[in-house]
C-alpha positions in Angstrom: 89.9 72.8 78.3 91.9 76.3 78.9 91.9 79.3 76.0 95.2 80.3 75.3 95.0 84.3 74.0 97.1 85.2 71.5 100.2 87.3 72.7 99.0 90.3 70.6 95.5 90.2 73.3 97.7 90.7 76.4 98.8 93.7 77.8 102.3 93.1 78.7 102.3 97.0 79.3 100.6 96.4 82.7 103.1 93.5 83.6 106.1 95.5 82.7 105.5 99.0 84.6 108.1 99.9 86.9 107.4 102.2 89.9 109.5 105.0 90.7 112.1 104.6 93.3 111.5 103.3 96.7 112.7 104.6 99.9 113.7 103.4 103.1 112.1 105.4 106.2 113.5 105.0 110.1 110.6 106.4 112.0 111.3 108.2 115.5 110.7 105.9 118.5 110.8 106.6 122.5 114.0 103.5 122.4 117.0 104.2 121.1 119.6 107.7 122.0 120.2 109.7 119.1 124.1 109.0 119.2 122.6 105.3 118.6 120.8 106.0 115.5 123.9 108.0 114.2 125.9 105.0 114.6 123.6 102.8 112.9 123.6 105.2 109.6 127.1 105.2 109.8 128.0 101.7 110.7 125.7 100.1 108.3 125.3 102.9 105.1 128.7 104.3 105.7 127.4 107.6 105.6 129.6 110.5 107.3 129.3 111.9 110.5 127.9 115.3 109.4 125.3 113.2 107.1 124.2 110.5 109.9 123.7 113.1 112.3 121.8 115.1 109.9 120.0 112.0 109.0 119.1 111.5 112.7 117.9 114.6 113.6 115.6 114.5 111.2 114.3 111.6 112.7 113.8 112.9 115.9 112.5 116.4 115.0 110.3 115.7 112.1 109.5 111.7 113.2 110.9 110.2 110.1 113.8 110.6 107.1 114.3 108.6 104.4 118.1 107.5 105.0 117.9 105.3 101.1 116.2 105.3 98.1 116.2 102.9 94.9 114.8 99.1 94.0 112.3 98.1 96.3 114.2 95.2 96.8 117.3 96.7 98.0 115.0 99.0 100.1 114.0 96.6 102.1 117.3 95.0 102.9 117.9 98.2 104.0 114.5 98.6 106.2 115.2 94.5 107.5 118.9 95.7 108.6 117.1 98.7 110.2 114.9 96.2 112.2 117.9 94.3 113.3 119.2 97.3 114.6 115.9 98.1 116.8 115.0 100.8 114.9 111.6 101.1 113.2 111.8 101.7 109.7 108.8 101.0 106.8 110.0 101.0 102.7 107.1 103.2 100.7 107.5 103.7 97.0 108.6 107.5 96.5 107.9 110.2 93.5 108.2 109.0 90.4 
């Protein structure tokens, strides 16, 4: 026989909490040429020249950036289309 509780016993605060927004991070790797990578942020997130290279040297200077940020779900669409690019890239939740 199962106990049912009573809806006023659970805490549907727990259930409900949403995280602050997740990001997408493209890590540095010894693989792909810089004018690759640039490519990729502008082929796939249509981002401009000035912003994909920025994006990019981040990566290669400071081993990471975080090129998206938003639903975890949507971050790791963004993180999969990374990896089918041959970049590595890892989704982290960011500051709330």
């Amino acid at each position: 026989m199962s106990t049912v509780l009573p809806l006023e016993d659970v805490d549907l605060a727990s259930d409900t909490h949403t995280s602050g927004p997740w990001q997408a991070v493209v890590w540095n790797d010894p693989v792909n040429l810089m004018s690759y990578v640039t490519y990729v942020f502008r082929t796939y997130f249509g981002y401009s020249r000035e912003r994909a290279e920025k994006l990019m040297l981040a990566v290669h200077h400071d081993g990471h950036a975080i090129v998206a940020e938003g639903a975890r779900e949507q971050m790791e669409l963004h993180v999969q289309a990374m990896h089918d690019y041959g970049l590595w890239a890892t989704v982290r939740e960011g500051a709330a």
